[in-house]
FIDOTI-52700 format. One record per residue (C-alpha): x negated, y, z negated. Coordinates in steps of 0.2 Angstrom, whole numbers, padded with zeros to 4 digits, always signed. Layout:
// residues N
XYZ/...
This chain:
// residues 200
+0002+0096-0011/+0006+0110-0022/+0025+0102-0025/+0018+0087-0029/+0006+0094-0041/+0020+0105-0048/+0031+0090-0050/+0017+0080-0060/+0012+0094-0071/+0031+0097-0078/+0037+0078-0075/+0023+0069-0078/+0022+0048-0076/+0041+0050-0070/+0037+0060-0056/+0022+0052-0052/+0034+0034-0051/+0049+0043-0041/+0033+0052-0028/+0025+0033-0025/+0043+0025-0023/+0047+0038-0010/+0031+0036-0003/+0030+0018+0001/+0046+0017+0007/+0044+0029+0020/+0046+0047+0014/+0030+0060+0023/+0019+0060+0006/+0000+0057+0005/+0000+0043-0007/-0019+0041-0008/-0020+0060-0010/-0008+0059-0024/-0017+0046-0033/-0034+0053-0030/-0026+0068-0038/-0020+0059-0052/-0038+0053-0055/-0044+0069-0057/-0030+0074-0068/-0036+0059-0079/-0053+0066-0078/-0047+0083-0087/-0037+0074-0100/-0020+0078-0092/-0015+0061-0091/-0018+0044-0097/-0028+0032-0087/-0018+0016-0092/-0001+0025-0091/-0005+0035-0075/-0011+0018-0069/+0005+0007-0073/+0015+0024-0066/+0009+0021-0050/+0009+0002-0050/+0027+0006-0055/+0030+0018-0043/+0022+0006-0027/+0028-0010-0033/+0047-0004-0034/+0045+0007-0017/+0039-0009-0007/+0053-0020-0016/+0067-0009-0009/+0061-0009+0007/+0059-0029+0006/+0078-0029+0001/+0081-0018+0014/+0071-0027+0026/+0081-0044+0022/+0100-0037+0022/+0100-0026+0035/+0087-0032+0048/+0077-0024+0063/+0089-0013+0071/+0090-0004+0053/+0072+0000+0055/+0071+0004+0072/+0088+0017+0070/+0082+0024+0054/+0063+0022+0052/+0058+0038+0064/+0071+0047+0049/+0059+0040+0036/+0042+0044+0047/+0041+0026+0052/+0041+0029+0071/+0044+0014+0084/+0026+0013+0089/+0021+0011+0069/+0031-0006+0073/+0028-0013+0085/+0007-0010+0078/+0014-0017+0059/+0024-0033+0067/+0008-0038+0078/-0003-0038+0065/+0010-0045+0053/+0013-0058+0067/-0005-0063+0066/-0010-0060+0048/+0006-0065+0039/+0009-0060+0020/-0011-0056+0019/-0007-0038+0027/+0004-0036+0012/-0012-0038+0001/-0023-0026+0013/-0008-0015+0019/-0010-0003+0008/-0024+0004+0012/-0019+0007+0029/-0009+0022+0032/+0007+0019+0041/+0005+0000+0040/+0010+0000+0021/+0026+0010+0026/+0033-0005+0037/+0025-0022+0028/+0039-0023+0013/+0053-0020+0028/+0045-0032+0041/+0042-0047+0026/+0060-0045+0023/+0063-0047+0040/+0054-0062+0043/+0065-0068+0026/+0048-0071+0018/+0050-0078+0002/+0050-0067-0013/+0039-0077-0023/+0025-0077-0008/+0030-0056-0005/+0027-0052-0024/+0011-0059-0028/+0003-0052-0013/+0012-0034-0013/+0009-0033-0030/-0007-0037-0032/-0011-0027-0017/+0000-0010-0025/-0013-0013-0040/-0027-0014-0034/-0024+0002-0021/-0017+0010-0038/-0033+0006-0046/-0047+0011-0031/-0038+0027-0028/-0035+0032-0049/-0052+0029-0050/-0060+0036-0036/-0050+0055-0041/-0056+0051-0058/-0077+0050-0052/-0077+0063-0040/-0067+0075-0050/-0063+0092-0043/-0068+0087-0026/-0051+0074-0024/-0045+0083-0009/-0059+0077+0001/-0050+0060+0002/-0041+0065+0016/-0053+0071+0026/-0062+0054+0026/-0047+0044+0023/-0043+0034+0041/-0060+0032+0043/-0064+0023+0028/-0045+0013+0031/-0053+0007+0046/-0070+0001+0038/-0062-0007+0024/-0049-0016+0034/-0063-0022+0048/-0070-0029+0029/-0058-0037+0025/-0053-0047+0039/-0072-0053+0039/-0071-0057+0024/-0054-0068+0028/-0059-0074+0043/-0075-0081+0034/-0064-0092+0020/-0054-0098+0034/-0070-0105+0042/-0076-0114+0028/-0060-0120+0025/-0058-0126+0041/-0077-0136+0039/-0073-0141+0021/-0057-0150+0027/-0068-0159+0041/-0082-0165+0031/-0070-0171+0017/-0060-0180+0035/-0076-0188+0038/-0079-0195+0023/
């Protein structure tokens, strides 16, 4: 982390977009490290809230829209030649095209919060030649909201931002167990809405 804080500290906002780009498309950087950090730089007055928060939407939003592109013009073998290069190993996906298989564009929305998931969702919708309209809205409003947890989270805890790490997969895990309750509950009372309008 010391060349990242380095690199923030002398570069500021444009280092903190080039670090997230990298990031997401594949590069070995703890993004929700970063961010928490960026938090907590906000905290001391280093930084803007609303510009280090549109950096890193910035940042996510155009790492994961490169990937998409690269996703849709040079296809699976690409991925499965150069992805272990990127850290992207063939086991990271396998796991992302199962649950993107299952959970479609959705898993662009939660990916993010799932380390080495959010790494291969941008590729694998280009791959599947999901349409860019349905790709942005949930892959940006995913990067935004992952911007925004993070930020804020390094901003409240302060000088303790590296614990983030330490708790990191665990809390991946609750949150995406969440989540999918959370979908699979709207799904259901869709599902019953739809028959009790049949009926009627």
């Amino acid at each position: 982390m010391e060349l990242f804080e380095f690199l923030l500290i002398k570069y500021g906002y444009i280092a903190l977009i080039l670090i997230l780009t990298g990031g997401i498309v594949g590069l070995p950087i703890p993004d929700e490290v970063l961010l928490t950090l960026v938090g907590y730089y906000i905290s001391l007055g280093k930084m803007s809230y609303v510009l280090a928060l549109l950096a890193s939407f910035l940042g996510a939003t155009l790492g994961i829209s490169i990937s998409y592109f690269l996703g849709t013009k040079l296809g699976l073998p690409f991925l499965m030649k150069y992805g272990p290069k990127l850290h992207i190993s063939h086991q990271k996906i396998d796991h992302a095209q199962a649950l993107f298989r299952k959970y479609g564009p959705i898993l662009l929305f939660i990916g993010y919060f799932l380390p080495g998931v959010r790494h291969v969702t941008g590729y694998l919708s280009g791959l599947s030649k999901c349409k860019f309209r349905t790709f942005s809205l949930y892959a940006y409003t995913g990067a935004f909201i992952w911007c925004l947890v993070f930020i804020t989270l390094g901003h409240e805890i302060g000088n303790k931002w590296y614990i983030v790490e330490k708790y990191l997969f665990k809390s991946s895990f609750l949150l995406f167990l969440l989540i999918l309750c959370v979908i699979g509950y709207f799904i259901v009372r869709n599902k019953r809405m739809e028959k009790n309008a049949e009926k009627k």
